[in-house]
N, CA, C and O atoms as a Tripos MOL2 file, in Angstrom:
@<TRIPOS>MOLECULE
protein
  256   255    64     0     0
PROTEIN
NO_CHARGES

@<TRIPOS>ATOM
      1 N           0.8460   -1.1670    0.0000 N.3       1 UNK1
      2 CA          0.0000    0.0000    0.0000 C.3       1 UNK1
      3 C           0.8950    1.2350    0.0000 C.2       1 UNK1
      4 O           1.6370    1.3850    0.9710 O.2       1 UNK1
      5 N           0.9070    2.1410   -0.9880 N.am      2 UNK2
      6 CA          1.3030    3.2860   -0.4370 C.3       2 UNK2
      7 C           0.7890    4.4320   -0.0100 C.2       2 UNK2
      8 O          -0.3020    4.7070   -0.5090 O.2       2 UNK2
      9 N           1.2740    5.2730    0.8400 N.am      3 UNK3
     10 CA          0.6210    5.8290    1.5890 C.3       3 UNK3
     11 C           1.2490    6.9930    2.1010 C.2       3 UNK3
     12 O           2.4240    7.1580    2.4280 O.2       3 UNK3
     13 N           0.3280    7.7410    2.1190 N.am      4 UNK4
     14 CA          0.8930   10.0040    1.5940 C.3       4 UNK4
     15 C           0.1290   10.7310    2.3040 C.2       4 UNK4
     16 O          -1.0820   10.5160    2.2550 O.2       4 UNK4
     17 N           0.6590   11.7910    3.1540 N.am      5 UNK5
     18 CA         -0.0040   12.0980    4.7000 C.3       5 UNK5
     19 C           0.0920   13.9870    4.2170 C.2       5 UNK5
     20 O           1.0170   14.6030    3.6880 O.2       5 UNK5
     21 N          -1.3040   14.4710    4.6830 N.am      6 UNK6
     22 CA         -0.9990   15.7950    4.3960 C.3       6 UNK6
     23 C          -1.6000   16.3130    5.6510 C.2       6 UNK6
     24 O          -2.4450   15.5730    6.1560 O.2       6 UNK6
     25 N          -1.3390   17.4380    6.2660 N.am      7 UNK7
     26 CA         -1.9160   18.1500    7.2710 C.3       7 UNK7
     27 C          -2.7970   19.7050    7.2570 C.2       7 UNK7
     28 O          -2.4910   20.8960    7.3210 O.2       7 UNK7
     29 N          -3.9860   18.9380    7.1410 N.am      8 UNK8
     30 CA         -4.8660   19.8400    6.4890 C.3       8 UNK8
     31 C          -5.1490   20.8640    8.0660 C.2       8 UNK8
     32 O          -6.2400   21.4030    7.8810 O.2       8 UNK8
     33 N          -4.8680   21.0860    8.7780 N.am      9 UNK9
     34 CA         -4.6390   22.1820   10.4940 C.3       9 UNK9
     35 C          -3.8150   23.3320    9.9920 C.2       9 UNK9
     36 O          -4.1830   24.4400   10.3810 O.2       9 UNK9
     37 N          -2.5730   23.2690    9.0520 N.am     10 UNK10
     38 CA         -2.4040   24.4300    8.8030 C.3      10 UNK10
     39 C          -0.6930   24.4970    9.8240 C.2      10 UNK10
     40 O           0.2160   25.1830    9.3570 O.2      10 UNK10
     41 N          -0.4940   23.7860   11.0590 N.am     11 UNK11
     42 CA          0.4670   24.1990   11.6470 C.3      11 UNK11
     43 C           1.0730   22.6190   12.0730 C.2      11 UNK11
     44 O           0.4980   21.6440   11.5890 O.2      11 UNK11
     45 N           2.1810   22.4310   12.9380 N.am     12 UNK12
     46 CA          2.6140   21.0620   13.6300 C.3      12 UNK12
     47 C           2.0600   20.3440   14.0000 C.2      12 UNK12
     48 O           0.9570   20.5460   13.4920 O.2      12 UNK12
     49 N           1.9820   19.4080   14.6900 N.am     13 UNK13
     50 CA          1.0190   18.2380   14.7450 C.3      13 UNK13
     51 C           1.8470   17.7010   16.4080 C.2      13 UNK13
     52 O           2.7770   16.9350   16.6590 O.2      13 UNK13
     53 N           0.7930   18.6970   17.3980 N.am     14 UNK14
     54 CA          1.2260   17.7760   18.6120 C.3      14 UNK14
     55 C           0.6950   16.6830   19.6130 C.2      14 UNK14
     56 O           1.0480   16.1810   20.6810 O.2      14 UNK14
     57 N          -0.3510   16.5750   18.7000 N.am     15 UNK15
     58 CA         -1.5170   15.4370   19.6600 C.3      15 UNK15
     59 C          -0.7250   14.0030   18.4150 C.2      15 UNK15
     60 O          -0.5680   14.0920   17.1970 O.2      15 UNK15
     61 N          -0.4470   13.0400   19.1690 N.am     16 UNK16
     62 CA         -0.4070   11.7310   18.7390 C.3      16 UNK16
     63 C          -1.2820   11.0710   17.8350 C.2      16 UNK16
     64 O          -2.4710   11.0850   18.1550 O.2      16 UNK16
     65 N          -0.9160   10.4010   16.6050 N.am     17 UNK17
     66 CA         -2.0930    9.9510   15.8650 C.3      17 UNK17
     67 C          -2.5360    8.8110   16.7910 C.2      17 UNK17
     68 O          -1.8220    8.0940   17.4930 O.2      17 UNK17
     69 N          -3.7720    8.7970   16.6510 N.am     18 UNK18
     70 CA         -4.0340    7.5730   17.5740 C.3      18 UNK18
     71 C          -5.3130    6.5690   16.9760 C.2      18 UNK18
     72 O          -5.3490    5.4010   17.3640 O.2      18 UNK18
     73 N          -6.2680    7.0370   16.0970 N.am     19 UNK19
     74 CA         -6.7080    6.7350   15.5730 C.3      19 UNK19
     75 C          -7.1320    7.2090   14.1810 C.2      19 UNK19
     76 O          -6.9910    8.4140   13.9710 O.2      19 UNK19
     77 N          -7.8310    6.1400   12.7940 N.am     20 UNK20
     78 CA         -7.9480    7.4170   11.7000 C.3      20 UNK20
     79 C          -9.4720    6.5010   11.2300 C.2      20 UNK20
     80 O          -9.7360    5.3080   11.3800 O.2      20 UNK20
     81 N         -10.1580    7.4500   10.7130 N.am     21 UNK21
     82 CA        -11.2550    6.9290   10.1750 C.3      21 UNK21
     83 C         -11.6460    6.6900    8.4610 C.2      21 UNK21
     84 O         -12.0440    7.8270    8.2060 O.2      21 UNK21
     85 N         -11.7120    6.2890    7.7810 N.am     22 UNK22
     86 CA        -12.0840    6.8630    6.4100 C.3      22 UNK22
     87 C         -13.1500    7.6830    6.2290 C.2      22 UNK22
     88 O         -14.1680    7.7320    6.9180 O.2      22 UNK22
     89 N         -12.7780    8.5430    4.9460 N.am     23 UNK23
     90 CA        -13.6410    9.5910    4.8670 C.3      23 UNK23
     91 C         -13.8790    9.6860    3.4780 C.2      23 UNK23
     92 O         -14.7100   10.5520    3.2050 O.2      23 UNK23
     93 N         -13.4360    9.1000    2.5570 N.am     24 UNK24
     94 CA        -13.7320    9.0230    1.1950 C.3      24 UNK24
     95 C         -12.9030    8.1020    0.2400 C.2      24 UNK24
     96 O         -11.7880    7.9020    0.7230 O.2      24 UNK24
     97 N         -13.0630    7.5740   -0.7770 N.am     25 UNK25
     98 CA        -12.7840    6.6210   -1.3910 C.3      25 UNK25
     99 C         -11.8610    7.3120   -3.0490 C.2      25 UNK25
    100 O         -12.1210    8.2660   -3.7820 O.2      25 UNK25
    101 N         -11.1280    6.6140   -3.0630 N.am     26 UNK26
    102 CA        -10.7210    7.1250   -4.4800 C.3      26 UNK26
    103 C         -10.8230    6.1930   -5.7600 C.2      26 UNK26
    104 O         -10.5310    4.9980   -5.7210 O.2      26 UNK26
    105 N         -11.2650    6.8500   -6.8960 N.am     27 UNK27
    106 CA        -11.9220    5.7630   -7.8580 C.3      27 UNK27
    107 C         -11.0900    6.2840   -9.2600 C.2      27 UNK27
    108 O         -11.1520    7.4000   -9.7770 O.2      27 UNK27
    109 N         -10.3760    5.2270   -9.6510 N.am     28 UNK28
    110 CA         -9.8680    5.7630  -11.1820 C.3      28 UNK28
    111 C         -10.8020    6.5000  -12.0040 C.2      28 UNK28
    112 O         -11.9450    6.5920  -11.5550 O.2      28 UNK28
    113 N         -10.5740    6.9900  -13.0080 N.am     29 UNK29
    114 CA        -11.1630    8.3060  -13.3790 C.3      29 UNK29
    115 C         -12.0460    7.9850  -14.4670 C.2      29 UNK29
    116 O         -12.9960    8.6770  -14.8340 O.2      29 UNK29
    117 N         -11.5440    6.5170  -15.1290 N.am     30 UNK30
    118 CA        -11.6420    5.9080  -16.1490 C.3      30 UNK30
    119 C         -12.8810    4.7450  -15.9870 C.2      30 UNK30
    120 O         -13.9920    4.7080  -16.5150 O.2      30 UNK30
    121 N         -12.5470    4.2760  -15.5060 N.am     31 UNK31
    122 CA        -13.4210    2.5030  -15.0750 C.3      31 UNK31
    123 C         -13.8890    2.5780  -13.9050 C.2      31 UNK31
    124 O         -14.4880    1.5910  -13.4780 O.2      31 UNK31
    125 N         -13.7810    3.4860  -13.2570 N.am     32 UNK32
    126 CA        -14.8720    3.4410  -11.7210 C.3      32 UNK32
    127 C         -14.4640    2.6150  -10.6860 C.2      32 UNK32
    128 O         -14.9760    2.5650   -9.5680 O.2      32 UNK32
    129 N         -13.2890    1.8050  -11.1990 N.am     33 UNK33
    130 CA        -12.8360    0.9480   -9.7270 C.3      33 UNK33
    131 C         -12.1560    1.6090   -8.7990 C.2      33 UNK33
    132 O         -11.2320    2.3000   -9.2290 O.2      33 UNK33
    133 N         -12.3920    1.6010   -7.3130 N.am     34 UNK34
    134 CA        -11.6900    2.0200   -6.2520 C.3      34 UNK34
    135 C         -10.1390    1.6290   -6.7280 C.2      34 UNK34
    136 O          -9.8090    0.6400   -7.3830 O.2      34 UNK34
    137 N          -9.1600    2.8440   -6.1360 N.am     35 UNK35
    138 CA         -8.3380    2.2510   -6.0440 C.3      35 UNK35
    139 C          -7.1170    2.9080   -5.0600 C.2      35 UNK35
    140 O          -5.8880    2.9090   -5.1230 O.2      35 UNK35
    141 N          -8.2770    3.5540   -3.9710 N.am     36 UNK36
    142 CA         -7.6890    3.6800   -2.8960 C.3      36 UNK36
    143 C          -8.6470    4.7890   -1.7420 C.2      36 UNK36
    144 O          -9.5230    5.4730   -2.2720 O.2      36 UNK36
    145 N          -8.4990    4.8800   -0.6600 N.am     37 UNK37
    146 CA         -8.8700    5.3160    0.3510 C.3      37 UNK37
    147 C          -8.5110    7.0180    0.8590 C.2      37 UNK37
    148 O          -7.7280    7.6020    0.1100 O.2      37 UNK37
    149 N          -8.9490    7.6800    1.8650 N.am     38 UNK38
    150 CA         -8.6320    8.5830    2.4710 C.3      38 UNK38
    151 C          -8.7890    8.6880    3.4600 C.2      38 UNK38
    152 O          -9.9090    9.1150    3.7390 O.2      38 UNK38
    153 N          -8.0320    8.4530    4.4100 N.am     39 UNK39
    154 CA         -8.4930    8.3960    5.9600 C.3      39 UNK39
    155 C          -7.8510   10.1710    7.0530 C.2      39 UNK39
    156 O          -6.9190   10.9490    6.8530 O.2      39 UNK39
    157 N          -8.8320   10.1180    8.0220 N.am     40 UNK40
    158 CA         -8.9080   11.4420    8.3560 C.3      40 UNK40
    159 C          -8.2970   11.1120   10.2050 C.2      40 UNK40
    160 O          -9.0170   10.8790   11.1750 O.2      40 UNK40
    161 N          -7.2320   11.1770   10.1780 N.am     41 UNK41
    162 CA         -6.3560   10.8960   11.6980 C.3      41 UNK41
    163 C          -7.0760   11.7900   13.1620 C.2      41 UNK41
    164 O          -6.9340   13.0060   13.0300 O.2      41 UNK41
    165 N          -7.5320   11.5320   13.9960 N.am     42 UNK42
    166 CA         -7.6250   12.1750   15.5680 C.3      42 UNK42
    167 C          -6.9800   13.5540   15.4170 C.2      42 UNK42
    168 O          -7.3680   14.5900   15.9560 O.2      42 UNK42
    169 N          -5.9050   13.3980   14.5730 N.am     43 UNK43
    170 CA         -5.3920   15.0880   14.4050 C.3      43 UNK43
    171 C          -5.3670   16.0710   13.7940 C.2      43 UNK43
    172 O          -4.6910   17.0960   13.8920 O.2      43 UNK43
    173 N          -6.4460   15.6220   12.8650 N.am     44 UNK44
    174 CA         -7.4510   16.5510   11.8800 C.3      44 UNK44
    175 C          -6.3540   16.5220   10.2710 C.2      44 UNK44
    176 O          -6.4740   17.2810    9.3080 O.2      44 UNK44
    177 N          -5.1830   15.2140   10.4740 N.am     45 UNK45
    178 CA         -4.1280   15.1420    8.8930 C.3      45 UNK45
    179 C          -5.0140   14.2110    8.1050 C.2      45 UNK45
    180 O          -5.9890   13.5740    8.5020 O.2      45 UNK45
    181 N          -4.5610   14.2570    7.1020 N.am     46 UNK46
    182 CA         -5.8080   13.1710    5.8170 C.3      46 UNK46
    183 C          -4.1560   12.5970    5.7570 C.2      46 UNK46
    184 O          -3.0600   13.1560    5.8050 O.2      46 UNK46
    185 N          -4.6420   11.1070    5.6200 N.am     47 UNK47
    186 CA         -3.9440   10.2550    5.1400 C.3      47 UNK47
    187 C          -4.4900    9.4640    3.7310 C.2      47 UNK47
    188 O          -5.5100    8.7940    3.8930 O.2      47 UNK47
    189 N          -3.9400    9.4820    2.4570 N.am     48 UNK48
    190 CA         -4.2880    8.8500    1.2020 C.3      48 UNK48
    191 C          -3.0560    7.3980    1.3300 C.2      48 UNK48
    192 O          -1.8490    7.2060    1.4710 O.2      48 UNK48
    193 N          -4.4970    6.5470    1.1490 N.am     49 UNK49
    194 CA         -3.7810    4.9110    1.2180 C.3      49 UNK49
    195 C          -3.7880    4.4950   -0.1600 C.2      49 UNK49
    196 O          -4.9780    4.3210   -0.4240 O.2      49 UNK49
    197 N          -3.2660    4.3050   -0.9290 N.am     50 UNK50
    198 CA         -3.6300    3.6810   -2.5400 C.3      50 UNK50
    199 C          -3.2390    2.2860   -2.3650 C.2      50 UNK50
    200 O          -2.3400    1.8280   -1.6600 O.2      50 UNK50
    201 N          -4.2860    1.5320   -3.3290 N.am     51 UNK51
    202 CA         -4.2520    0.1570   -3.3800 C.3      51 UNK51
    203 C          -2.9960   -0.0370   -4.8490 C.2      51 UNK51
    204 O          -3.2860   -0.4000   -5.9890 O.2      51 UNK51
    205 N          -1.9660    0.2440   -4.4580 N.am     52 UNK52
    206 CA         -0.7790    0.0090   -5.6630 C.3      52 UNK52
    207 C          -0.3310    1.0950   -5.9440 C.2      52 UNK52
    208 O          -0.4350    1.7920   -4.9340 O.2      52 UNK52
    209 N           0.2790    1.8540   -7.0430 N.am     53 UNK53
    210 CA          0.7160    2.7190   -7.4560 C.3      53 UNK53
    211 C          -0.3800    3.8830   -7.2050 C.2      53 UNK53
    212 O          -1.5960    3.8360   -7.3880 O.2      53 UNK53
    213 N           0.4830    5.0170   -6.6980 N.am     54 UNK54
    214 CA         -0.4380    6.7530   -6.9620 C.3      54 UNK54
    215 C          -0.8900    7.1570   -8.2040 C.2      54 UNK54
    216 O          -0.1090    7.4240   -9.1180 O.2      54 UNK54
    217 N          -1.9770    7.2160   -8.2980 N.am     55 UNK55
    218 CA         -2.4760    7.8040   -9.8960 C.3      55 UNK55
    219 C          -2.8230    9.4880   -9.5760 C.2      55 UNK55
    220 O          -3.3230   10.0300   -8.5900 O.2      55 UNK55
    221 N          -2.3330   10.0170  -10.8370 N.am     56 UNK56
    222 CA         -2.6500   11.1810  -10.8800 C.3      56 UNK56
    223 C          -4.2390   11.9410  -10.9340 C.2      56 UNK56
    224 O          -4.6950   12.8980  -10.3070 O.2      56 UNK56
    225 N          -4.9010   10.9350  -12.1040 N.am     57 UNK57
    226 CA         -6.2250   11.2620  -12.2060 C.3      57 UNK57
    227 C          -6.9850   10.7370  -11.7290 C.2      57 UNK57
    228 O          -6.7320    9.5420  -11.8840 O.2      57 UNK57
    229 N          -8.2740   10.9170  -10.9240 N.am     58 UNK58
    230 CA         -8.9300   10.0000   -9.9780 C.3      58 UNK58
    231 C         -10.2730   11.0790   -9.6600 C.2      58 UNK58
    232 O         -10.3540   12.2540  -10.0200 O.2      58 UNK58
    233 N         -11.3480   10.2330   -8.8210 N.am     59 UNK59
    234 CA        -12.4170   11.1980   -8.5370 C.3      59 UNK59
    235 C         -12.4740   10.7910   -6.8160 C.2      59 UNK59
    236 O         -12.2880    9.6140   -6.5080 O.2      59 UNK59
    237 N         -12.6630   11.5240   -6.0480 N.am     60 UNK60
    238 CA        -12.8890   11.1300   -4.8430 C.3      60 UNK60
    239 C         -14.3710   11.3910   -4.9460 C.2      60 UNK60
    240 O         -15.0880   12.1000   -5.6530 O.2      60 UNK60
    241 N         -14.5960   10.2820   -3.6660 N.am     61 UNK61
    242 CA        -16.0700   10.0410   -3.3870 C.3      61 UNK61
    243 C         -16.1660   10.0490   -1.6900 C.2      61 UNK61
    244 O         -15.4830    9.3250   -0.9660 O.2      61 UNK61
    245 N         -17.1340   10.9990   -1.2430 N.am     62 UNK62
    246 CA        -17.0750   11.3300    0.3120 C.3      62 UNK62
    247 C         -18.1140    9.8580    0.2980 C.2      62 UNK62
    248 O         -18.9620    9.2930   -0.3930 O.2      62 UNK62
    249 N         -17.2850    9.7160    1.7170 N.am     63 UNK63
    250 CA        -18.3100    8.5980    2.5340 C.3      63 UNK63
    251 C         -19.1150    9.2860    3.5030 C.2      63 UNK63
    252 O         -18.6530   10.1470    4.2510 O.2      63 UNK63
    253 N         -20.5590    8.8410    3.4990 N.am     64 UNK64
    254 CA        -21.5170    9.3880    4.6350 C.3      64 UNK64
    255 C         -20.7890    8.9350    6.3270 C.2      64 UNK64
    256 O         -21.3740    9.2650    7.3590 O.2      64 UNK64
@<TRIPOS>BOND
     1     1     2 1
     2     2     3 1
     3     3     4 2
     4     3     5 am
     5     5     6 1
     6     6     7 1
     7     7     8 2
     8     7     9 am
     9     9    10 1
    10    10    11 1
    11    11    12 2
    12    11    13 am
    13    13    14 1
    14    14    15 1
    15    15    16 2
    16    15    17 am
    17    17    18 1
    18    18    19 1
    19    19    20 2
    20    19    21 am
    21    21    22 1
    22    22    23 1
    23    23    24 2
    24    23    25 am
    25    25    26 1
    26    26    27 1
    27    27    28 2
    28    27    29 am
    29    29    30 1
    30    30    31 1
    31    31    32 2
    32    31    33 am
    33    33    34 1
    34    34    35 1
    35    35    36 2
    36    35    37 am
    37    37    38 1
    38    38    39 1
    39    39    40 2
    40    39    41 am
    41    41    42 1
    42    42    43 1
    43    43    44 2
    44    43    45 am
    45    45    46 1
    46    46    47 1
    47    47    48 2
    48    47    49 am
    49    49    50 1
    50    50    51 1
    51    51    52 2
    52    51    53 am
    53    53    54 1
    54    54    55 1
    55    55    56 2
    56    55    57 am
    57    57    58 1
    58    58    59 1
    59    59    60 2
    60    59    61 am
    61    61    62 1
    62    62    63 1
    63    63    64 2
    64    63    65 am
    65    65    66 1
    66    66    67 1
    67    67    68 2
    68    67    69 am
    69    69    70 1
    70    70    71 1
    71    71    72 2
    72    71    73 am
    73    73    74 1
    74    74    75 1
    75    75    76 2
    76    75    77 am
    77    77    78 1
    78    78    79 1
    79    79    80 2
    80    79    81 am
    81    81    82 1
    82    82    83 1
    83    83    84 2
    84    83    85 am
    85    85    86 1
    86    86    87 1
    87    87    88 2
    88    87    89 am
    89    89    90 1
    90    90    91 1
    91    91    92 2
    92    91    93 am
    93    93    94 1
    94    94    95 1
    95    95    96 2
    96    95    97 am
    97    97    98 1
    98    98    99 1
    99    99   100 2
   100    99   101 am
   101   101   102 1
   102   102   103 1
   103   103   104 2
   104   103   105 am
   105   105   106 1
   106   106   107 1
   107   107   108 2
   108   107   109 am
   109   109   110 1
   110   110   111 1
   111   111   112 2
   112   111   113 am
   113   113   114 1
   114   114   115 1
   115   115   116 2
   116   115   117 am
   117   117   118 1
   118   118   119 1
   119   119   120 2
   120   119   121 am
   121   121   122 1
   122   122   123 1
   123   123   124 2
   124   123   125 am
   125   125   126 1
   126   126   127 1
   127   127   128 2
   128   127   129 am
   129   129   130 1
   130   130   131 1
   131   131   132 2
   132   131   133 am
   133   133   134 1
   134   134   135 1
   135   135   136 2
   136   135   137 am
   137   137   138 1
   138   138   139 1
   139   139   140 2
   140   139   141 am
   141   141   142 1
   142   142   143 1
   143   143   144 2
   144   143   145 am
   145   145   146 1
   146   146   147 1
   147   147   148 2
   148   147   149 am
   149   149   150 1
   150   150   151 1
   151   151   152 2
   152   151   153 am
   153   153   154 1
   154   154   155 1
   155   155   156 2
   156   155   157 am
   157   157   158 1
   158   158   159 1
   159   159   160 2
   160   159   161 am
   161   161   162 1
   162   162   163 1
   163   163   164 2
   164   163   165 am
   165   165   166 1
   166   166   167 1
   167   167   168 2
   168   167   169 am
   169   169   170 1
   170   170   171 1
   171   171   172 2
   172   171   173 am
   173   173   174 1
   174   174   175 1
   175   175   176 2
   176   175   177 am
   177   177   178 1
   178   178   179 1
   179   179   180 2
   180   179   181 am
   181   181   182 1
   182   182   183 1
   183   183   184 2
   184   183   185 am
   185   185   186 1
   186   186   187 1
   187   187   188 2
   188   187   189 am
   189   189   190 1
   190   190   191 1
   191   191   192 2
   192   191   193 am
   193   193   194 1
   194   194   195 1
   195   195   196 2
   196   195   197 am
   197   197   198 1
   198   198   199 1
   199   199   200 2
   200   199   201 am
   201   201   202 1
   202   202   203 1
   203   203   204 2
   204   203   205 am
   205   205   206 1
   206   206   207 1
   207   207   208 2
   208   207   209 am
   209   209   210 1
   210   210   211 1
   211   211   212 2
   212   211   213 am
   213   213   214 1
   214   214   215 1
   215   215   216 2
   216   215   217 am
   217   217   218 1
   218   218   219 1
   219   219   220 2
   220   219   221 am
   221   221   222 1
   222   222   223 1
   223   223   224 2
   224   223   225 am
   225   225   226 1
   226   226   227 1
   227   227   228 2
   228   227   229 am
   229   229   230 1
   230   230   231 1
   231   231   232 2
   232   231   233 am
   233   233   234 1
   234   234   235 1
   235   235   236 2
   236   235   237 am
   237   237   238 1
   238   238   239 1
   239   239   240 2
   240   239   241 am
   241   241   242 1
   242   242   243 1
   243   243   244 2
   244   243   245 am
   245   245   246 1
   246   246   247 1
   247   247   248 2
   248   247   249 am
   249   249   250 1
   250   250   251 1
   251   251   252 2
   252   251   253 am
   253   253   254 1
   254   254   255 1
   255   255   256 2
@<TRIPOS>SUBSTRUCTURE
     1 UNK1         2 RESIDUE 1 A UNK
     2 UNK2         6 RESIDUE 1 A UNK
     3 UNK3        10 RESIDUE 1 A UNK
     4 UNK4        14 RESIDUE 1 A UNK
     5 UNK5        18 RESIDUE 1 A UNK
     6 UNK6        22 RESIDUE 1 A UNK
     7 UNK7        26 RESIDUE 1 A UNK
     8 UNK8        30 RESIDUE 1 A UNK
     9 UNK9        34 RESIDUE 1 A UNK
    10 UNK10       38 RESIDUE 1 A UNK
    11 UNK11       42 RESIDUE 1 A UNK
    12 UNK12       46 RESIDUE 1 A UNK
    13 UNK13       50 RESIDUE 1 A UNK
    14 UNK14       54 RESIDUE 1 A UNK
    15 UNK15       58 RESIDUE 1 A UNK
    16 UNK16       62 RESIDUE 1 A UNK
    17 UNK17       66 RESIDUE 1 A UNK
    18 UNK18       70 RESIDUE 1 A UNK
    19 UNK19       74 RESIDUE 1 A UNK
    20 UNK20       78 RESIDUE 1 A UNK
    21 UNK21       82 RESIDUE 1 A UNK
    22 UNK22       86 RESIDUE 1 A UNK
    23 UNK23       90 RESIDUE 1 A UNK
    24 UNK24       94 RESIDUE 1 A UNK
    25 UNK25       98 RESIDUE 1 A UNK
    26 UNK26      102 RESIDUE 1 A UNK
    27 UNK27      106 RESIDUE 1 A UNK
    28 UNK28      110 RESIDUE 1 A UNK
    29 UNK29      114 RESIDUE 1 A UNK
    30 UNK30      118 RESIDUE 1 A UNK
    31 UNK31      122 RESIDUE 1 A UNK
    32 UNK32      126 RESIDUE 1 A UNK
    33 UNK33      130 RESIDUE 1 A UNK
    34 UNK34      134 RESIDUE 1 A UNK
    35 UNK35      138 RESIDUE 1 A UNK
    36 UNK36      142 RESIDUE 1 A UNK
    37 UNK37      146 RESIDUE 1 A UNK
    38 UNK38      150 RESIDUE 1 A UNK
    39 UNK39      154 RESIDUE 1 A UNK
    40 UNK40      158 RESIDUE 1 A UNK
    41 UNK41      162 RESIDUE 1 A UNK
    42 UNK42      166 RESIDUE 1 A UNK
    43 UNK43      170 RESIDUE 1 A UNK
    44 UNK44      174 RESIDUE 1 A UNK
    45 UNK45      178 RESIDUE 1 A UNK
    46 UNK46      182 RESIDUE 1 A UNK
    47 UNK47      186 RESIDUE 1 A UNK
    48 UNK48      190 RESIDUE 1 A UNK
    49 UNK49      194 RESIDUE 1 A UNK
    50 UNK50      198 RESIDUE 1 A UNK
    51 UNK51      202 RESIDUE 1 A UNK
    52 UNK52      206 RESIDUE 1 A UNK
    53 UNK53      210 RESIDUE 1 A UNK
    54 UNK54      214 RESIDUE 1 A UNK
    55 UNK55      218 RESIDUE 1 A UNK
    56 UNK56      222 RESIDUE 1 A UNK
    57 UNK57      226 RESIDUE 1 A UNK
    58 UNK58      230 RESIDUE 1 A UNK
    59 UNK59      234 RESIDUE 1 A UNK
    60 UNK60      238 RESIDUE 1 A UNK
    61 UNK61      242 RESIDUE 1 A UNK
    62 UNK62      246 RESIDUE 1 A UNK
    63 UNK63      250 RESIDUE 1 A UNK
    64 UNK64      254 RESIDUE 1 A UNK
């Protein structure tokens, strides 16, 4: 899996990740298959999990 962490707070990060939830799905742009995740950490950072290689073009889809 690879996996690419951004910190959407704006400043350092001093609370411990401790847990992360998903929050939307990523779907090739082309054929509609998932092909990777977005999970949202206790510390308000989005973590993107891809199932194989990072693709550039893609549609995210929020999860309820």
């Amino acid at each position: 899996m690879n996996v690419q962490t951004s910190d959407h707070r704006g400043g350092s990060c001093r609370t411990n990740r401790i847990e992360a939830r998903p929050i939307a799905r990523l779907r090739h742009k082309d054929d509609g298959r998932v092909i990777g995740l977005v999970y949202e950490w206790n510390t308000g950072e989005t973590q993107t999990a891809w199932f194989g290689k990072a693709e550039r073009s893609f549609v995210t889809e929020e999860l309820c």
